[in-house]
N, C-alpha and C positions, 0 to 999 in steps of 0.2 A: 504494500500500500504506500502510499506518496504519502510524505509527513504533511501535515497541515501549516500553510502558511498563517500563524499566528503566535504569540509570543509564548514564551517555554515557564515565563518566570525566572529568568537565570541568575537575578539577584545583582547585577551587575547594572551601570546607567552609563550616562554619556560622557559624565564627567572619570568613570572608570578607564584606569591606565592598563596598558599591558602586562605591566609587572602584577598589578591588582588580580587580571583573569589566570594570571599562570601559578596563581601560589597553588603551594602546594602539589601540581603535576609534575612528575620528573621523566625528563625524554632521554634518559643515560640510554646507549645503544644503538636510539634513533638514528635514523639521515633525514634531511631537510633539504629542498632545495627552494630558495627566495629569486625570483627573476624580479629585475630589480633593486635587489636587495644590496645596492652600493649609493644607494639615493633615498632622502626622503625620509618615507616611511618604512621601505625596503630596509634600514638599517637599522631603524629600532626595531624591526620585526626578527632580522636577524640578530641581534644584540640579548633581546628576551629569550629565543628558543634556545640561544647558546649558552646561556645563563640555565637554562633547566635543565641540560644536559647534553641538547642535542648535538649534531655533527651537522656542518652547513653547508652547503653548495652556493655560491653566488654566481650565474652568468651574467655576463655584464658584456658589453659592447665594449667598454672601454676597459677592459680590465687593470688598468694603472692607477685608473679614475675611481675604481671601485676601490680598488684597497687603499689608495690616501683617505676617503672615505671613512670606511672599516674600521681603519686600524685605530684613531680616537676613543672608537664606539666600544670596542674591546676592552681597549687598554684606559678607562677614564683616567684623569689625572696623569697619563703617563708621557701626554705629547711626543705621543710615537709619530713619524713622520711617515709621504710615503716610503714603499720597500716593496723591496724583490721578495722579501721574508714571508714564508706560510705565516696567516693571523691562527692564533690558536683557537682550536678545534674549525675554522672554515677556511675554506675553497674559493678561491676565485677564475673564473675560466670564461673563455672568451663566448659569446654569443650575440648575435644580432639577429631580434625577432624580424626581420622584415627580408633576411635572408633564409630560404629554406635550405640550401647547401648547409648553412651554417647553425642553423636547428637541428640537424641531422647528427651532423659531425660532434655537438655537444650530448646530444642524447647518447650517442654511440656509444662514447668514451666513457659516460656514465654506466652503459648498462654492461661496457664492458670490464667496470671494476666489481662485479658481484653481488655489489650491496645492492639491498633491498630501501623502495623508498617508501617510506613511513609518512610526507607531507610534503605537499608541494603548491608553493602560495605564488599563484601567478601574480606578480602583485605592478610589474614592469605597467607602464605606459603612459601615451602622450593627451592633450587636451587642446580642443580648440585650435587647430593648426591650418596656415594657410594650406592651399588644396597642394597636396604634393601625389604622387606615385611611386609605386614602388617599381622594379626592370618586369613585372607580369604587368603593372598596369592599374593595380589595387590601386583604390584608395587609403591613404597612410594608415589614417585614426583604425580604420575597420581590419587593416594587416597585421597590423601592429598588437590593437589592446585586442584583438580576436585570434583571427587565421593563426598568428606566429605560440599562442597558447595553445590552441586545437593544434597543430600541428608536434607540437612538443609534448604534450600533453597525453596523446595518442604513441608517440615513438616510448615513453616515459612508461607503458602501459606494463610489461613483465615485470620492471622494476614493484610497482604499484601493486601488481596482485601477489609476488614475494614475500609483502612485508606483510600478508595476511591481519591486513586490517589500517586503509591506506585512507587520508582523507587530501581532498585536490579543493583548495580555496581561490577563488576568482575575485580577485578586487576590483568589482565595479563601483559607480557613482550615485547620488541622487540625480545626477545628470541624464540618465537613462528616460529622467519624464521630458526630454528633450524629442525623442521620436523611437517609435519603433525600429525595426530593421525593416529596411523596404526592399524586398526580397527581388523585386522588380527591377531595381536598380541599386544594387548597392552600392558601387563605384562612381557614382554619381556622374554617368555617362548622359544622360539624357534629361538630367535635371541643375536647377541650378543648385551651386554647392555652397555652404552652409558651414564652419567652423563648427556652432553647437549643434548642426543636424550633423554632424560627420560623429559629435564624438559621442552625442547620446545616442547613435543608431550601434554604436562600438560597446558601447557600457550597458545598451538593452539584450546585446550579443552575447555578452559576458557572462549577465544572468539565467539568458536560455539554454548555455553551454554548461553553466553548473545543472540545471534541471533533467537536463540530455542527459547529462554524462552520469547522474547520482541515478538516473534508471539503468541505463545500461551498465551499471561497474555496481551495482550493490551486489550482487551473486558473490562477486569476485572480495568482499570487502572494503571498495570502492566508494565513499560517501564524498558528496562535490555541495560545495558553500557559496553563497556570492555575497557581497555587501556591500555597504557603503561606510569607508570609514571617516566622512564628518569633511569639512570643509576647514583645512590645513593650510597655510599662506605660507608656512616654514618648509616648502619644498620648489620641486623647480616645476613644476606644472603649467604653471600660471604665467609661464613666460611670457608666452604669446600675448594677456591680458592688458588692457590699457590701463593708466591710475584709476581712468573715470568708470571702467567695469567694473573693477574691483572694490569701488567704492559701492557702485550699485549692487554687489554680491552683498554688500556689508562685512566684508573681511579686512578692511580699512577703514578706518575712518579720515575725518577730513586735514588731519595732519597727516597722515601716511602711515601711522603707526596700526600695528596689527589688533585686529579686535577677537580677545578670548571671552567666548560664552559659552560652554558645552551644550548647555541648555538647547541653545539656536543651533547646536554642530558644527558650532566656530573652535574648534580645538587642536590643544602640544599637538607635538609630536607623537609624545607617549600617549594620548588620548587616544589620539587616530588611526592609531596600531593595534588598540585592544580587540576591537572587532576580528580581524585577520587573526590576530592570536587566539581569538575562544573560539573559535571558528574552527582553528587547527588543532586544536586540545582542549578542549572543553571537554569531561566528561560528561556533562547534562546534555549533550549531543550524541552520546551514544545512541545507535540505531536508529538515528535520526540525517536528512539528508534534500539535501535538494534546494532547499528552500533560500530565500536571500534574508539579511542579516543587517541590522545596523543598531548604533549602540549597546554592544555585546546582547546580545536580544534578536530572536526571531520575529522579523516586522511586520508590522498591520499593512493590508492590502488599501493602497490610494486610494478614492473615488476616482471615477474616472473624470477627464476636465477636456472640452475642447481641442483637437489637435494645435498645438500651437499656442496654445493661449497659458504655458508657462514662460514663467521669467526668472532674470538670473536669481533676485533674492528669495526666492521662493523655497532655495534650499534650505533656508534656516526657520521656513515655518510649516511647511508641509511632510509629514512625515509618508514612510512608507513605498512599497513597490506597485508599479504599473499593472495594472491586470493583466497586459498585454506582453508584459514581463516575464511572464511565469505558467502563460496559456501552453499546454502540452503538447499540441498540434503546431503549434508556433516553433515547439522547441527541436521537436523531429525534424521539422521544415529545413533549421538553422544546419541541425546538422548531416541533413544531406547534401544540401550548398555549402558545407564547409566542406565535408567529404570532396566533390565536384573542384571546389576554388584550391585545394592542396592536393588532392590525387595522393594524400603520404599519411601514417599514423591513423589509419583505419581500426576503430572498435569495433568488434564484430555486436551487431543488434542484438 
């Protein structure tokens, strides 16, 4: 049976840190691998798991970028610089989701070190980006925060049913109530193209990709999460953003300085990561799957609003997932077209 999208009670709120959800679970033995996870959130995400015990993987695009990164986040107080030097207990290895050569090559080398993977937090991705292509022709947002996770994700798959009892977490958006996936076009060939229709059509993917895949991988011990971990200005996302957007987010105020309210899902670092971490280790999630996720908590389902007729601040007062998010017929659809758009890392149904 499909879990019910509605909250668990997990005892956890929005002002809850990652360190907060992971007390007490210990991951001694574990592997993890954080795409990602040399940025951001990605590094407090890795920072927590590593601290409970586990062993980490980071693919990074820039692998030199990640471990100057990293190596702070490990070492607090120790003003480690970057290095050539293994960070203790994680991995850093080269990966560009927008390359599938190069998804391939990473998966490979993973699965051909033996270990079993116990957690894998897609957590990597872009927002709001001028219209770019990838050498197939994709469009970036939907290659990138989709296709380059489905395709890894799928090659990652032996690893995942080894560790006999695996969970695959998808870090999407509140951004998702920006547009469905338009199956019709999703490369935006025949329509005009859109920054926030590029990247909410990417982050509604994200969450029909954990729905897909927690049907098809629960036999196997396979449970898949999506969420939304709160609207973070301490990262590099927001690049693309102008002052005056980001004041209309309300993640700014009218001096420039950043606005914390958990309350609204204005929050740390550490706040923004706890989602993805209960996500990955929650015991209250035992036998539980599918569903999308925000402030450590299984979310209420949106009403549904006008196509179009959300706006940027709406992330800090509308809670919950799009109906059309989480629709099951939606979600098979997704991933036959992902199937079709990679031809690689095929689940069998």
């Amino acid at each position: 049976m499909r879990t019910p999208q509605r909250p668990v009670d997990s005892g956890f709120g929005a002002a809850s840190t990652a360190e907060d959800v992971i007390e007490g679970v210990d991951l001694t033995g574990r592997t993890a691998v954080v795409t990602g996870g040399g940025s951001g959130l990605g590094v407090e995400t890795v920072r927590v798991l590593r601290g409970a015990g586990a062993r980490v993987v980071v693919p990074a695009r820039d692998p030199e970028r990640a471990r100057a990164a990293l190596a702070p986040a490990l070492a607090p107080g120790g003003g480690r610089a970057a290095t050539a030097e293994p960070l203790d207990g994680v991995e850093v290895a080269p990966m560009d989701l927008l390359d599938p050569a190069s998804v391939d090559a990473f998966a490979d080398a993973f699965l051909a070190s033996g270990r079993p993977l116990h957690i894998l937090v897609n957590s990597a991705g872009i927002m709001a980006t001028p219209l770019v292509r990838d050498a197939r022709g994709y469009e970036s947002q939907f290659a990138t925060n989709h296709l380059g996770h489905f395709q890894l994700t799928g090659r990652l798959r032996p690893a995942l049913v080894a560790a006999g009892g695996a969970r695959v977490v998808s870090v999407s958006s509140w951004g998702h109530h920006y547009s469905p996936v338009v199956f019709d076009d999703p490369h935006f060939l025949h329509r005009d193209y859109g920054p926030w229709a590029g990247y909410g059509q990417s982050k509604t993917a994200n969450i029909l990709f954990a729905a897909a895949l927690d049907e098809r991988g629960r036999d196997d011990g396979i449970r898949a999460f999506s969420l939304h971990p709160g609207s973070i200005q301490d990262t590099n996302l927001g690049r693309h953003l102008t002052r005056e957007q980001l004041r209309a987010a309300g993640v700014i105020d009218e001096n420039g300085d950043t606005v914390l309210d958990p309350a609204r899902n204005l929050k740390t670092l550490q706040q923004g990561a706890a989602t993805s971490v209960w996500c990955a280790t929650s015991p209250r999630l035992a036998g539980l799957g599918g569903v999308y996720c925000e402030n450590a908590e299984v979310a209420i389902v949106t009403p549904e609003a006008p196509s179009g007729a959300w706006e940027l601040g709406d992330s800090t007062s509308v809670p919950g997932v799009m109906p059309y998010a989480i629709d099951p017929g939606l979600a098979d659809r997704l991933w036959t077209l992902s199937e079709e758009l990679t031809d690689r890392g095929r689940v069998p149904r």
